[in-house]
C-alpha positions as CSV (number, residue, x, y, z in Angstrom):
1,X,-7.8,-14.3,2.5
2,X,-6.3,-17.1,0.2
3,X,-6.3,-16.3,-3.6
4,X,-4.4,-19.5,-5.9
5,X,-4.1,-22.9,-7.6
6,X,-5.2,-25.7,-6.0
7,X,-5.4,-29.5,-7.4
8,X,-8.5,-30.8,-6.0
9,X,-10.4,-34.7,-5.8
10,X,-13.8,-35.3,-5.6
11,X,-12.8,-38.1,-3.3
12,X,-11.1,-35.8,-0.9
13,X,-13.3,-33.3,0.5
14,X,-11.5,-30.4,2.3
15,X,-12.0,-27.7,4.8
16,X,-9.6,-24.5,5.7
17,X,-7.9,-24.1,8.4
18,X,-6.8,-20.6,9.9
19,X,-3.3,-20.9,10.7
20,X,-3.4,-18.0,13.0
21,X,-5.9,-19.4,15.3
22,X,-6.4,-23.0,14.3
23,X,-10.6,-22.9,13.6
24,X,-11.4,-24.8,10.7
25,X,-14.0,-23.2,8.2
26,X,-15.9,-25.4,6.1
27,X,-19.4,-25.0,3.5
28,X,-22.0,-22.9,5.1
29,X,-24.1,-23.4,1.7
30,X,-24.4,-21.1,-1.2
31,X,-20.6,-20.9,-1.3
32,X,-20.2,-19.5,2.2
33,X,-17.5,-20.6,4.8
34,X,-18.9,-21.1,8.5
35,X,-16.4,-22.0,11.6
36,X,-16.8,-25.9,11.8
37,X,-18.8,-25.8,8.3
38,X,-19.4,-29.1,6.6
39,X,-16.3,-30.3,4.1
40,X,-16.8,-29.3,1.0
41,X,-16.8,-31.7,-1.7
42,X,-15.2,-30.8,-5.3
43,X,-17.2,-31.6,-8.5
44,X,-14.0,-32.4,-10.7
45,X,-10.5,-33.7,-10.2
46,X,-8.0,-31.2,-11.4
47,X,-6.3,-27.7,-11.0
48,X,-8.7,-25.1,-9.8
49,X,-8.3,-21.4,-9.5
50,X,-9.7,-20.7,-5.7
51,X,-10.6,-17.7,-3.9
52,X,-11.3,-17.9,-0.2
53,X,-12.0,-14.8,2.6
54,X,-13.1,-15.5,6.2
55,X,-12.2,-12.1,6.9
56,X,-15.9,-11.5,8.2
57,X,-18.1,-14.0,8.9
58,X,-19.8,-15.9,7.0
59,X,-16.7,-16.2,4.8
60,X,-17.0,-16.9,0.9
61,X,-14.9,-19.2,-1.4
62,X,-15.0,-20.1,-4.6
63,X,-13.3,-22.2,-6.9
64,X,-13.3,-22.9,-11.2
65,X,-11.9,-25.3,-13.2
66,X,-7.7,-24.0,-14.3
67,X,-6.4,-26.6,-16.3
68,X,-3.6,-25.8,-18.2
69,X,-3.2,-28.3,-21.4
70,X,-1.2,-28.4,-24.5
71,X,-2.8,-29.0,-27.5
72,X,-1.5,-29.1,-31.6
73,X,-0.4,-31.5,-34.1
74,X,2.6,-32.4,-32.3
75,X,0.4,-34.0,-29.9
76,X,-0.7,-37.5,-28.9
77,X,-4.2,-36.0,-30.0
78,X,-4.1,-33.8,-31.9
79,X,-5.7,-30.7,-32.2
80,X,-8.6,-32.3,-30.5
81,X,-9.5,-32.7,-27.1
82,X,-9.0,-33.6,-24.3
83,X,-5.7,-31.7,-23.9
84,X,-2.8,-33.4,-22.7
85,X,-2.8,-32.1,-18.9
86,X,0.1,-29.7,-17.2
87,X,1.3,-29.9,-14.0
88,X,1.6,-27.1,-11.8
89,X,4.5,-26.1,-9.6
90,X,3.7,-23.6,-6.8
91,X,7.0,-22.9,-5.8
92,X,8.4,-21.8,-9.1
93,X,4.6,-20.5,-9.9
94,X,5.0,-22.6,-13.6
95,X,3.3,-25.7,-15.2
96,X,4.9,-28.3,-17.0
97,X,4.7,-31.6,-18.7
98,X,7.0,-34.5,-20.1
99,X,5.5,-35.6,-22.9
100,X,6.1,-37.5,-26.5
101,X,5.8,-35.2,-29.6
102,X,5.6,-35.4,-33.4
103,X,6.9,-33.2,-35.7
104,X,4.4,-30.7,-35.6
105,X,2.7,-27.8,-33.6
106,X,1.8,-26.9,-30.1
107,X,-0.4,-24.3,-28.5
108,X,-1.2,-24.1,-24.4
109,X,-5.1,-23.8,-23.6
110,X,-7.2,-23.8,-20.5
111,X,-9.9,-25.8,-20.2
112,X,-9.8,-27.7,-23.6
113,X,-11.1,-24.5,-25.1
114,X,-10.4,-21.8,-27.6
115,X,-11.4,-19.2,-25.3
116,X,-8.0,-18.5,-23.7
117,X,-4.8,-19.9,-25.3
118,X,-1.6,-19.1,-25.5
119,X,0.7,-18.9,-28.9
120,X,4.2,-17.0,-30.6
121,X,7.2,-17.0,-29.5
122,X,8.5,-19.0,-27.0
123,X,9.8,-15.6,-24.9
124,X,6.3,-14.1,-25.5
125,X,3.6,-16.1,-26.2
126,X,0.2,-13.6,-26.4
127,X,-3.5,-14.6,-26.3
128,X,-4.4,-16.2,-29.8
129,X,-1.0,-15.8,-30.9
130,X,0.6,-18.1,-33.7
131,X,1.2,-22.0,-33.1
132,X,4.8,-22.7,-31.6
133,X,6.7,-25.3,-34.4
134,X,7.9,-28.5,-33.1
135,X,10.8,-29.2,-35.3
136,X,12.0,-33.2,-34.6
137,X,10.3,-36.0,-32.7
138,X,11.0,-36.9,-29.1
139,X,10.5,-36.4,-25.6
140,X,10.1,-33.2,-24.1
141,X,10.2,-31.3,-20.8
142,X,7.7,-28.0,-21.4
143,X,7.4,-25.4,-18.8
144,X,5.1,-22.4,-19.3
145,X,5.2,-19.3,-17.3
146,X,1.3,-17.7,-17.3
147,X,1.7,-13.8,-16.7
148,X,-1.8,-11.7,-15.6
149,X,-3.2,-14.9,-17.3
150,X,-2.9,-13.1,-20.0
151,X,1.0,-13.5,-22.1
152,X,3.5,-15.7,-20.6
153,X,6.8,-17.3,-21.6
154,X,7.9,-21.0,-22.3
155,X,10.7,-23.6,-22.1
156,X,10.7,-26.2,-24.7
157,X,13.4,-28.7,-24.4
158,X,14.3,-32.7,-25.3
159,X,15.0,-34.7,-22.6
């Protein structure tokens, strides 16, 4: 069972592998996982959330679109879309960007949408909760912790 972020390529198709016995699983259609399946081929470039179980056979997996982005005045655009994209770092389980801001504000979304977004204070931000002011122009390093995808905490610091 694998449950987590992946960044995935339309131009690099993929497969799993069972580290425990070495078969490879790939697309055994209608988002089922067969042993020596075909390699399945991602619709977008991007962070994804994936979910995969070949715990009986066929197996399932499933993947959706998890792009964290940061979005407000502050930012190269704006309040509009697209977002400018985070990074994600499995090994400290955050997502960051450098990036050039304005005087202004910043809020973190997923997905260039409203639907889930992240605001307040920098030590706990809350689903739809106020902008986060950026005080003085310059380049930043921003690191966002995302708790139960649902609060999370932030660094926000000139570099």
């Amino acid at each position: 069972m694998y449950s987590g972020y992946v960044k995935l390529d339309p131009l690099a198709p993929f497969t799993f592998s069972n580290p425990d016995d070495g078969k490879v699983y790939g697309d055994g259609g209608g988002g089922s996982l067969i042993e020596n399946g075909a390699a399945i081929t991602p619709s977008a470039d991007g962070w994804h959330s994936m979910t995969a179980d070949i715990s009986s056979l066929p197996g399932t997996f499933e993947y959706s679109a998890y792009m964290i982005g940061l979005v407000g005045s502050a930012t190269p655009n704006g309040w509009d879309t697209p977002d400018q994209k985070m990074d994600y770092d499995a090994q400290s389980g955050k997502w960051y960007i450098e990036i050039d801001l304005i005087v202004g504000e910043v809020k973190f979304r997923k997905n260039d949408g409203w639907a889930w977004n992240l605001g307040g204070e920098k030590d706990n931000l809350t689903q739809g909760g106020a902008n986060i002011p950026i005080s003085a122009a310059g380049r930043y390093r921003i690191t966002l912790t995302i708790i139960n995808d649902a609060t999370g905490t932030c660094t926000i610091d000139p570099i």
